[in-house]
C-alpha positions as CSV (number, residue, x, y, z in Angstrom):
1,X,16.3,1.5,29.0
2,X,19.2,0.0,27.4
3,X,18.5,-3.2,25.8
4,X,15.3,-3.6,23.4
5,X,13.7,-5.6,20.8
6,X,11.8,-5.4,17.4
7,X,9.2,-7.8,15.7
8,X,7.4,-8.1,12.7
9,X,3.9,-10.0,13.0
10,X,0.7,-11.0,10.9
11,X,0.9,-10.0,7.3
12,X,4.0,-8.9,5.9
13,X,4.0,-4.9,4.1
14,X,6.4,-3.1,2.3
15,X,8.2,-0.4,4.4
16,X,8.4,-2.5,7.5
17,X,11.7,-2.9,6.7
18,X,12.2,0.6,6.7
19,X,10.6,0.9,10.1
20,X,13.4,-1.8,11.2
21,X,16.3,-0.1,9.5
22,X,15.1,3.3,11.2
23,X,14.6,1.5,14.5
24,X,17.9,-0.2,14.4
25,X,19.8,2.8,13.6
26,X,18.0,5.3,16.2
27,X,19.0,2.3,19.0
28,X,22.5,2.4,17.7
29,X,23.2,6.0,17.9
30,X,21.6,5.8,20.9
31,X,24.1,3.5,23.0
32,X,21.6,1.0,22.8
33,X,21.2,-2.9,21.9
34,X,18.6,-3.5,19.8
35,X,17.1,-7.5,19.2
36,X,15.8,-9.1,16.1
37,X,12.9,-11.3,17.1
38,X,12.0,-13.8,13.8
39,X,8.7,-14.9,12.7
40,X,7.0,-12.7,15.0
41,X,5.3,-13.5,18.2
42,X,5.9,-17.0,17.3
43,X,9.8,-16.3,17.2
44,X,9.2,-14.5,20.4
45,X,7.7,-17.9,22.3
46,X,10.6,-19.9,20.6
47,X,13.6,-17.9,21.8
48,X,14.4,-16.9,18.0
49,X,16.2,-13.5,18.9
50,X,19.8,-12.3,18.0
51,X,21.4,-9.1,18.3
52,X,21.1,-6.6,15.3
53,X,24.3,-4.4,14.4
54,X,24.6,-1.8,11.9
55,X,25.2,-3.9,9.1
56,X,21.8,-5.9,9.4
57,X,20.3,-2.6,8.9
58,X,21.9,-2.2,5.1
59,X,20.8,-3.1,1.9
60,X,17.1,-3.4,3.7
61,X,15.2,-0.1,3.1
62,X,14.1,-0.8,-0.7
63,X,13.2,-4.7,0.1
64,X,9.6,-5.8,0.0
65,X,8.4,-7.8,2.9
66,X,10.4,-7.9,6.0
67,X,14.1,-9.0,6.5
68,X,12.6,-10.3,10.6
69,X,10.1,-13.0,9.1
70,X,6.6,-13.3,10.4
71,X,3.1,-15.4,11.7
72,X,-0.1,-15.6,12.6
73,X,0.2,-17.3,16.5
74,X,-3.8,-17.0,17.9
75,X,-2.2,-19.0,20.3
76,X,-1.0,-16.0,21.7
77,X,-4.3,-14.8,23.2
78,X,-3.3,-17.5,26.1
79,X,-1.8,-15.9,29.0
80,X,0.6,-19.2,29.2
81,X,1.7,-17.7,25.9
82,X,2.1,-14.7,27.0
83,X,4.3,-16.0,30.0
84,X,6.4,-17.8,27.8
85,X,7.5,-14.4,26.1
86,X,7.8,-12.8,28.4
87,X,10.4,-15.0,30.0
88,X,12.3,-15.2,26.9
89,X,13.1,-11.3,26.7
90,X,13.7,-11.3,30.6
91,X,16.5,-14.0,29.7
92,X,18.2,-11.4,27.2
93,X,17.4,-8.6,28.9
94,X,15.1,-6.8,27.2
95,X,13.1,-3.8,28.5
96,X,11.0,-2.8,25.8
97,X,9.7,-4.2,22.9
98,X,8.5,-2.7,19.0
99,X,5.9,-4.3,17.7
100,X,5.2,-3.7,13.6
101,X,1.8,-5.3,12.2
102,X,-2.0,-4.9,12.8
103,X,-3.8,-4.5,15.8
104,X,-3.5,-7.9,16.7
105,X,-0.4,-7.4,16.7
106,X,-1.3,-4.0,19.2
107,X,-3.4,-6.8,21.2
108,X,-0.5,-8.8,21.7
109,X,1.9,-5.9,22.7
110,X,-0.7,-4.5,25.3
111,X,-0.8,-8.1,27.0
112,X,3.3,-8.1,26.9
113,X,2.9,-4.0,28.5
114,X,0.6,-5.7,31.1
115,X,3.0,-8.1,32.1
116,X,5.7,-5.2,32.7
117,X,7.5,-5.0,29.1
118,X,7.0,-1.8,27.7
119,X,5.6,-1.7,24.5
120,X,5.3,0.4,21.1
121,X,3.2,-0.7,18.5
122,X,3.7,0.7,14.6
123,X,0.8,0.4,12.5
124,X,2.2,-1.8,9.1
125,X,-0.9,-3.6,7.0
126,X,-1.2,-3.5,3.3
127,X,-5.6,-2.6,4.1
128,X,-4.9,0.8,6.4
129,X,-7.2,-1.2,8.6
130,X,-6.0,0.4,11.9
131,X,-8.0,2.9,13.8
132,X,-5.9,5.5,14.8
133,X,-3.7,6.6,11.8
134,X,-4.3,7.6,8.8
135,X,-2.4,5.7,7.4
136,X,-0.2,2.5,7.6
137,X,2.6,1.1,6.3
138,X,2.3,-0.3,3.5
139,X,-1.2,0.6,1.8
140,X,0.6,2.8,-0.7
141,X,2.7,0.6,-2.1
142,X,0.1,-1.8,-2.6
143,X,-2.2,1.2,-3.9
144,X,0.6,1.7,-6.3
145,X,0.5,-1.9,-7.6
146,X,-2.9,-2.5,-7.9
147,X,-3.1,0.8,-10.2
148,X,0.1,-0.7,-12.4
149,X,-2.0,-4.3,-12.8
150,X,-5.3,-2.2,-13.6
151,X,-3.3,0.4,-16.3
152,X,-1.7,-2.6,-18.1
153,X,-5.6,-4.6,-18.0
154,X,-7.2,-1.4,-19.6
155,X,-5.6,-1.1,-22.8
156,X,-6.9,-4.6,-23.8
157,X,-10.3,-4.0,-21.8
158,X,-10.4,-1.0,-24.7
159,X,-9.2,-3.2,-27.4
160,X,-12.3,-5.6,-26.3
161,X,-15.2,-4.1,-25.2
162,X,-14.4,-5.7,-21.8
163,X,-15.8,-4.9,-18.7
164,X,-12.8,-6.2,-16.0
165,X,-14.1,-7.3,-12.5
166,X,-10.8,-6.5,-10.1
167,X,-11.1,-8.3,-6.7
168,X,-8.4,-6.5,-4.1
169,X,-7.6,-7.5,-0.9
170,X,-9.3,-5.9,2.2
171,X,-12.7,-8.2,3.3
172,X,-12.9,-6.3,6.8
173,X,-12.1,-2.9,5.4
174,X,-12.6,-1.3,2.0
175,X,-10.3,1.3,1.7
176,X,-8.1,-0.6,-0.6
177,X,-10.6,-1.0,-3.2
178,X,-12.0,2.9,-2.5
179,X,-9.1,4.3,-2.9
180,X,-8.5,2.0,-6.0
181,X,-12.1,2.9,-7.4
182,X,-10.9,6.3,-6.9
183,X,-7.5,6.3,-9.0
184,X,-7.9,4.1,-11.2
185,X,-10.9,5.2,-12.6
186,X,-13.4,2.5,-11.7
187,X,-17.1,2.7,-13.0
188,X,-18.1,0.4,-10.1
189,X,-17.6,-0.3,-6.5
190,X,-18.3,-2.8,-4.4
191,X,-17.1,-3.4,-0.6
192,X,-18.1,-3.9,2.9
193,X,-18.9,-0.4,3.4
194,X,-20.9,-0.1,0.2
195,X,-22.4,-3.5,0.1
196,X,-23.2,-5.4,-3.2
197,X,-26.2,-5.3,-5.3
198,X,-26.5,-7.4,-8.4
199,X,-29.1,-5.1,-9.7
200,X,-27.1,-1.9,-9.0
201,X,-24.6,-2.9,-11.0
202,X,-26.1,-3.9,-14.0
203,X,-27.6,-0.7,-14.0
204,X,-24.5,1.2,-13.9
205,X,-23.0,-1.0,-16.3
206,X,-26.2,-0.1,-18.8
207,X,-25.5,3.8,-17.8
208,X,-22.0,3.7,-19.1
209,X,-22.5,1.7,-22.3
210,X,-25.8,3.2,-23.4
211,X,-25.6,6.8,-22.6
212,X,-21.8,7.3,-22.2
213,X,-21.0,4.7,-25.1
214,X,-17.7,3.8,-23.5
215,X,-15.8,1.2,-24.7
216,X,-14.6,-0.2,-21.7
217,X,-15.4,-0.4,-17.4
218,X,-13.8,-1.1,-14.7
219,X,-15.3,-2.7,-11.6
220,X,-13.3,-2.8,-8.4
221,X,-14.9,-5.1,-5.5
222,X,-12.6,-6.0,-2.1
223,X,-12.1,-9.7,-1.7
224,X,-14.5,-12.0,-0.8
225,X,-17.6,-9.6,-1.3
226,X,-18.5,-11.5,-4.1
227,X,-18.4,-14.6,-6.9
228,X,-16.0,-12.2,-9.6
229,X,-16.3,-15.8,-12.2
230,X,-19.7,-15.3,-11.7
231,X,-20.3,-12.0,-11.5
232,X,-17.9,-11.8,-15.2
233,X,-20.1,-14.5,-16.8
234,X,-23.2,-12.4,-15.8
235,X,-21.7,-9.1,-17.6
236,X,-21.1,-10.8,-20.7
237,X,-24.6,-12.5,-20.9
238,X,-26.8,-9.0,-20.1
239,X,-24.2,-6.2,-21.1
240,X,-22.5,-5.2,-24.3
241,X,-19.4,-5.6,-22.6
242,X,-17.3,-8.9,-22.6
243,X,-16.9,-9.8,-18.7
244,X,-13.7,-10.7,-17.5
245,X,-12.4,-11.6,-14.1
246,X,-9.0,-11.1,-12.0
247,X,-8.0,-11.7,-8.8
248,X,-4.6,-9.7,-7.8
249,X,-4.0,-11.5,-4.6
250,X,-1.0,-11.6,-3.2
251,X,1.0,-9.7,-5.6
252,X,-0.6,-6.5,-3.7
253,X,1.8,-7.4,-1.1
254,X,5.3,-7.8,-2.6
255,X,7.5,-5.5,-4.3
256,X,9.7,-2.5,-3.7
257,X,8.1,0.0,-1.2
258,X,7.1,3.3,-2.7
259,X,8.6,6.8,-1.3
260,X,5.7,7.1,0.6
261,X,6.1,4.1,2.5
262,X,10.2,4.2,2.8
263,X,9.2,8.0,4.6
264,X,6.7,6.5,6.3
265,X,8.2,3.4,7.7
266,X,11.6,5.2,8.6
267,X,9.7,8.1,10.5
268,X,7.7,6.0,12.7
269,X,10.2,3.3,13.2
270,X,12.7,6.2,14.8
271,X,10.1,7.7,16.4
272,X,9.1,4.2,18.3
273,X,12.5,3.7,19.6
274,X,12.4,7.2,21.3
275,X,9.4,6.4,22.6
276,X,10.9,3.3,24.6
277,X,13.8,5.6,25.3
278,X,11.5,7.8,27.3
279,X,10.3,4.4,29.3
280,X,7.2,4.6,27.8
281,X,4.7,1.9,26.7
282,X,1.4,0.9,25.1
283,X,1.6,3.1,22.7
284,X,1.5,3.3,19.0
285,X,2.6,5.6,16.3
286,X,0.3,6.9,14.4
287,X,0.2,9.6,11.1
288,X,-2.4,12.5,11.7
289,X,-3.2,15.5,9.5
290,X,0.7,14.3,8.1
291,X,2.2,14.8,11.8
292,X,3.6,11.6,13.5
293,X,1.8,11.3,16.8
294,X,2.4,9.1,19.7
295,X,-1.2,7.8,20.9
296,X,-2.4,5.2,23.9
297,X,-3.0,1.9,21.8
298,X,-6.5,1.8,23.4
299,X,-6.8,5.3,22.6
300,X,-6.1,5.1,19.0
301,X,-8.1,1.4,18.8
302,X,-11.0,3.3,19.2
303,X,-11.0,6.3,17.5
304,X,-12.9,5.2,14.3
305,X,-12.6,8.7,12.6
306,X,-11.7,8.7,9.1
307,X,-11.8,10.9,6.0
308,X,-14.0,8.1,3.7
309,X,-17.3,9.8,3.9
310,X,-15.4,12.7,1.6
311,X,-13.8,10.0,-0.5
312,X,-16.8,8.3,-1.2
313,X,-18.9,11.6,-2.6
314,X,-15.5,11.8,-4.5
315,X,-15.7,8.5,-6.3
316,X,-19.7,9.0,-6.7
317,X,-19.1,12.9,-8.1
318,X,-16.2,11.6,-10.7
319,X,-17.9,8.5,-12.0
């Protein structure tokens, strides 16, 4: 395999640009050409690819976001879609194909493998929604942000007697406001997982301001659970505490990637391009017990083990 191709697709993370940089310069030093494809599948339908050189992959690896672009295309489910693209890298000659995003991203590169493009997915999502890995690009530097935003919010929540209702992002998966709950010191959770009960709340709310006589709390609920103007206006009515309300929307995504992500992002997006060179495809890389692994994409779709049992009698032991 001489001639591949990288995307970016569905929500952009910090660290994909890592992954591209990493990718870009394994191909290189490899005595292979390497395509950009913008805005993601989308670019891919459209014919939006150029050739990446060695200066395309400077001045990226500390950038927020991603340098390729990307979209949402459902349109892509459509085998006529799926045609299309694949025509486009048989014009410029490309074998294989690196697919950064979630796994409707994997979807759409397992459709492309099908049609005789080999494939490599590399899990990047701010939520670490992805079975298969432990972790994905991009959750720790949103981690990192939401705990800056909640550090700053606590000193006047002390000041106030203010209880601070946090909404994060994450609707289908909670591990963004777990691990937030977790180090950030929340007195409440709510997510999918957990579920939400008015009642409950209040009562932990009461335990913490009667018993515990804090002066402050801190709940953390993933997006869309629940009503956080109302849920604030409820606070101040039956608590001692003031409620208050704050979404942190899509400032979770931007910013300069954190170490962990730059590491994270660079190791997978080398190990991807290896992967092609080996004429391999449908596969994903994946972070296991701090290894990089390569797994089959359905494989790794359906393994649904995680560690959130253990973090979940963690939050409920420390609160």
């Amino acid at each position: 395999m001489r001639r591949i191709g990288i995307l970016t697709s569905g929500g952009d993370a910090p660290g994909m640009n890592a992954a591209i940089r990493a990718a870009i310069r394994t191909a290189l030093k490899n005595d292979m050409e390497i395509y950009g494809i913008y805005d993601g599948y989308k670019g891919l339908v459209d014919g939006d690819i150029h050739p990446l050189d060695y200066r395309d992959a400077s001045e990226i690896l500390t950038r927020g976001g991603t340098v390729l672009g990307s979209s949402r295309l459902p349109e892509f489910e459509q085998d006529v879609m799926q045609d299309l693209a694949v025509n486009q890298l048989k014009r410029w000659g490309i074998e294989g194909l690196i697919v950064i995003g979630g796994d409707g991203s994997y979807r759409g590169a397992q459709a492309l493998n099908r049609k005789g493009i080999k494939t490599v997915g590399i899990p990047g999502t701010i939520d670490n929604d992805i079975n298969g890995t432990q972790r994905t690009i991009g959750f720790s530097t949103a981690l990192n942000t939401i705990c800056e935003a909640v550090n700053k919010l606590r000193d006047t929540s002390y000041s106030h007697h203010r209880c601070f209702i946090v909404e994060v992002m994450g609707h289908h998966c909670g591990q963004l406001a777990l691990w937030s709950a977790i180090t950030c010191g929340a007195e409440v959770l709510i997510n999918q997982e957990i579920g939400y009960s008015e009642e409950r709340v209040m009562a932990q709310l009461a335990i913490h301001d009667h018993f515990r006589n804090k002066r402050h709390a801190l709940i953390i609920t993933a997006e869309n659970m629940i009503d956080i103007q109302a849920l604030a206006k409820k606070v101040s009515e039956e608590t001692n505490f003031s409620g208050r309300a704050i979404s942190l929307g899509h400032i979770q995504r931007g910013g300069s990637p954190t170490p962990e992500d730059r590491m994270l992002g660079s190791k997978m997006g080398k190990e991807a391009v290896e992967v092609l060179m080996r004429g391999e495809g449908a596969k994903c890389i994946c972070l296991i017990q701090d290894r990089i692994v390569v797994r089959d994409i359905d494989e790794a779709l359906a393994d649904t083990t995680r560690d959130d049992e253990e973090l979940y009698d963690l939050f409920n032991d420390l609160v």
